[in-house]
C-alpha positions in Angstrom: -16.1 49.4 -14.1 -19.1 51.2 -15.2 -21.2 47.5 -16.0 -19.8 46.2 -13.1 -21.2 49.1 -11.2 -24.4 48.7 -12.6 -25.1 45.4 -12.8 -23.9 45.2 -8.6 -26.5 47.6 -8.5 -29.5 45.6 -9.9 -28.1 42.5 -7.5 -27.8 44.4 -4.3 -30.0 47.1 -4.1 -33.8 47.3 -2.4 -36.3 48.6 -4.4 -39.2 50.6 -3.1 -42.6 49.9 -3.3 -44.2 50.8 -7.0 -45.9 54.4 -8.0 -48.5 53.0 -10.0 -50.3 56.1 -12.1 -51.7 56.9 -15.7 -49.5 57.0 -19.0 -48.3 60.1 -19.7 -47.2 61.8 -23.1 -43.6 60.3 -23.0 -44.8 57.2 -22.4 -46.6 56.9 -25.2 -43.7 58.2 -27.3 -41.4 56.2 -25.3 -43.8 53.2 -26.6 -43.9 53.9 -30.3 -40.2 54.2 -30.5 -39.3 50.9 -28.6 -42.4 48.6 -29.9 -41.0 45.4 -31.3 -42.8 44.4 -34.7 -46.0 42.9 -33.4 -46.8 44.5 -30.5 -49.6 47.3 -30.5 -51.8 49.2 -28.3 -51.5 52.1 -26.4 -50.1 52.3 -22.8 -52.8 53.0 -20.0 -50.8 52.1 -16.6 -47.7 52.5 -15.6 -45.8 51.4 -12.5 -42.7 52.9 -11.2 -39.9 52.0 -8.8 -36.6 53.2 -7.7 -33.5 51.6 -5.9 -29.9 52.5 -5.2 -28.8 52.9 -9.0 -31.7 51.2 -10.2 -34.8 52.6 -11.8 -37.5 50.4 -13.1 -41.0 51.0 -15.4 -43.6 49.0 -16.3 -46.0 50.0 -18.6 -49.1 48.2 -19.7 -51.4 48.0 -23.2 -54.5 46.3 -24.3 -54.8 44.8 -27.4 -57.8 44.4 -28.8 -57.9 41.5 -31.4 -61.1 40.5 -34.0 -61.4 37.1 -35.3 -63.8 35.7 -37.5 -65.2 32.1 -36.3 -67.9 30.5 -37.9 -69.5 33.9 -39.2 -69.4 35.4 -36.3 -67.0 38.1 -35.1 -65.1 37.6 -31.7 -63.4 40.6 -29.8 -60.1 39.0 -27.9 -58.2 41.0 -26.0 -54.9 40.4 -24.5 -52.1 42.2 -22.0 -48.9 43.5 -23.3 -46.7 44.4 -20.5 -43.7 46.6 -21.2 -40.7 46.1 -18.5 -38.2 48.3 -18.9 -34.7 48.6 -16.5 -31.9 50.9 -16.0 -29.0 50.7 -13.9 -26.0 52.7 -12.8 -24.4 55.0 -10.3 -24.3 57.7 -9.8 -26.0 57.9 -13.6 -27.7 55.1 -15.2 -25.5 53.8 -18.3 -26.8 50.1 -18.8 -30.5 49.5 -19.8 -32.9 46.7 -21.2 -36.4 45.8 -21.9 -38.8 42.8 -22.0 -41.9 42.8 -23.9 -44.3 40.2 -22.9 -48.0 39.6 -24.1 -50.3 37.5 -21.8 -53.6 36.4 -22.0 -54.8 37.8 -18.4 -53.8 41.4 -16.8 -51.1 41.8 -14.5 -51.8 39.1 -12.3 -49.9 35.8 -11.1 -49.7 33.2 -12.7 -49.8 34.4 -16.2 -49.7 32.6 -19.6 -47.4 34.2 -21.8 -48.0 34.1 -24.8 -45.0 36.0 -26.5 -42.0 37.6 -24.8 -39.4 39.5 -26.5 -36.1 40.8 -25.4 -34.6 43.7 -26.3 -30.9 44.8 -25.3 -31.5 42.2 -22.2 -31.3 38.6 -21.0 -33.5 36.5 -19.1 -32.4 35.5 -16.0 -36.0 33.6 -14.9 -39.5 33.4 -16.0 -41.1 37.0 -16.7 -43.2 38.3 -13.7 -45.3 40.4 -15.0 -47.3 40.6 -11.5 -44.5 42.6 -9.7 -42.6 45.9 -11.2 -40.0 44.8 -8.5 -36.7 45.1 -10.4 -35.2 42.2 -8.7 -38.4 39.7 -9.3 -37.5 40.5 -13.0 -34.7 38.1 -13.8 -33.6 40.7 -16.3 -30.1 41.5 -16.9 -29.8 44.7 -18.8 -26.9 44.9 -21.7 -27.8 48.1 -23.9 -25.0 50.9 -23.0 -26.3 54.4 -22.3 -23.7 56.5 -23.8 -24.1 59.9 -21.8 -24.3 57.9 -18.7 -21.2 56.1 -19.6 -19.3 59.4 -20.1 -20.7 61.2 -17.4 -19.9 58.1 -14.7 -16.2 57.6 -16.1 -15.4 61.5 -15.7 -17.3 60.8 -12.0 -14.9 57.7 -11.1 -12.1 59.7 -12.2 -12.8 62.8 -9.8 -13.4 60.2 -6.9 -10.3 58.0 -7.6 -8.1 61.2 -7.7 -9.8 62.3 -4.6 -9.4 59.3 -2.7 -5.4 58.7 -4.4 -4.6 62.6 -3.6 -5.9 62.1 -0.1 -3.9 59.3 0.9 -0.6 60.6 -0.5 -1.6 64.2 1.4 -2.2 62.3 5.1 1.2 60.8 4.3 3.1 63.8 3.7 1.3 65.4 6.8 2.6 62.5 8.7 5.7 63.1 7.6 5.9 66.5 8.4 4.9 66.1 12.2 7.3 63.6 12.5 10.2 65.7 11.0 11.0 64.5 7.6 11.1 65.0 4.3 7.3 65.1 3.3 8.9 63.5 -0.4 10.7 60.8 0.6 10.7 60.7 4.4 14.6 61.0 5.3 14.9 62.7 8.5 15.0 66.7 7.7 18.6 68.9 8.8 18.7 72.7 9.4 19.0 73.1 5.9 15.8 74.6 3.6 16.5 71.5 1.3 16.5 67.8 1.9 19.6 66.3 1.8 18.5 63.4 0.1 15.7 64.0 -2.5 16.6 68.2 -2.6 12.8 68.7 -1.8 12.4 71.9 -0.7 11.5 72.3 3.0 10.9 76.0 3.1 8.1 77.1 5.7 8.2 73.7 7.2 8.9 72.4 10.7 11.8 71.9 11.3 13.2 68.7 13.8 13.2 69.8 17.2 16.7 69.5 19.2 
């Protein structure tokens, strides 16, 4: 329920428009732990965007590359683009990440030049242009374990809520229409019903 929850999310619900900003301090952590082997550079932008149990983060690196041609040294620098996803509700438990270096900046179209995924699928070509979760084509598979917990103890509460209130508006029913609140057989004089031996105590009784 919890991936089918999530991954309705990603499908169905809007996104707003990006925050685009500077990389902060866990960014930059966030980047050296999650790095595949061959990607470097430090994150300078990042771009932000939130939906209905979806938050998406784009974060963006130069890399500078030196290459020796005939004697003389060349400076080539390229775009790593970071697009990270996570979806849920009412906590985020499914997450996933495409890494994708590019010859050009964020722009459209853009020559890839290396993509990798991690804990995700590719649903489409990588646009790297739009930090629109839905223009992705990314479909998250990496389980969040706290958000897992947290969301399964939420469905509980709710389905109990929602289970306990229809059996309650039942036995209110019941009750106004002069039965047995357990197993609706019309109610006597007695404090007990007859059929079930619920007891009726403080109850309205039929009226004659």
């Amino acid at each position: 329920m919890n991936v089918a929850v999530a991954w309705g999310c990603l499908a169905w619900s809007p996104t707003d428009a990006d925050v685009l900003g500077r990389a902060a301090r866990h960014d930059h952590r966030w980047w050296q732990h999650h790095a595949p082997t061959g990607f470097d550079g430090t994150p300078n932008d990042v771009s932000r965007c939130e939906g209905f149990g979806v938050a998406a983060t784009t974060r963006g690196a130069v890399e500078i590359h030196r290459v020796q041609r005939a004697g003389t040294l060349h400076v080539i620098p390229s775009w790593v683009v970071a697009q990270e996803i996570r979806v849920g509700w009412p906590f985020r438990t499914v997450s996933g990440e495409r890494w994708t270096r590019s010859d050009a900046m964020m722009g459209m179209p853009v020559a890839e030049n290396k993509t990798v995924y991690r804990w995700s699928r590719s649903l489409g070509p990588a646009v790297v242009s739009r930090s629109d979760a839905q223009q992705w084509q990314l479909l998250p598979l990496r389980p969040l374990v706290i958000g897992f917990a947290l969301n399964a103890i939420a469905y509980a509460v709710i389905l109990f809520l929602l289970v306990g209130g229809v059996f309650a508006l039942r036995r209110h029913g019941r009750r106004k229409r002069g039965l047995c609140p357990a197993c609706a057989y019309p109610r006597g004089e007695s404090g007990v019903c007859s059929e079930c031996g619920q007891s009726l105590a403080g109850r309205p009784k039929v009226a004659p």
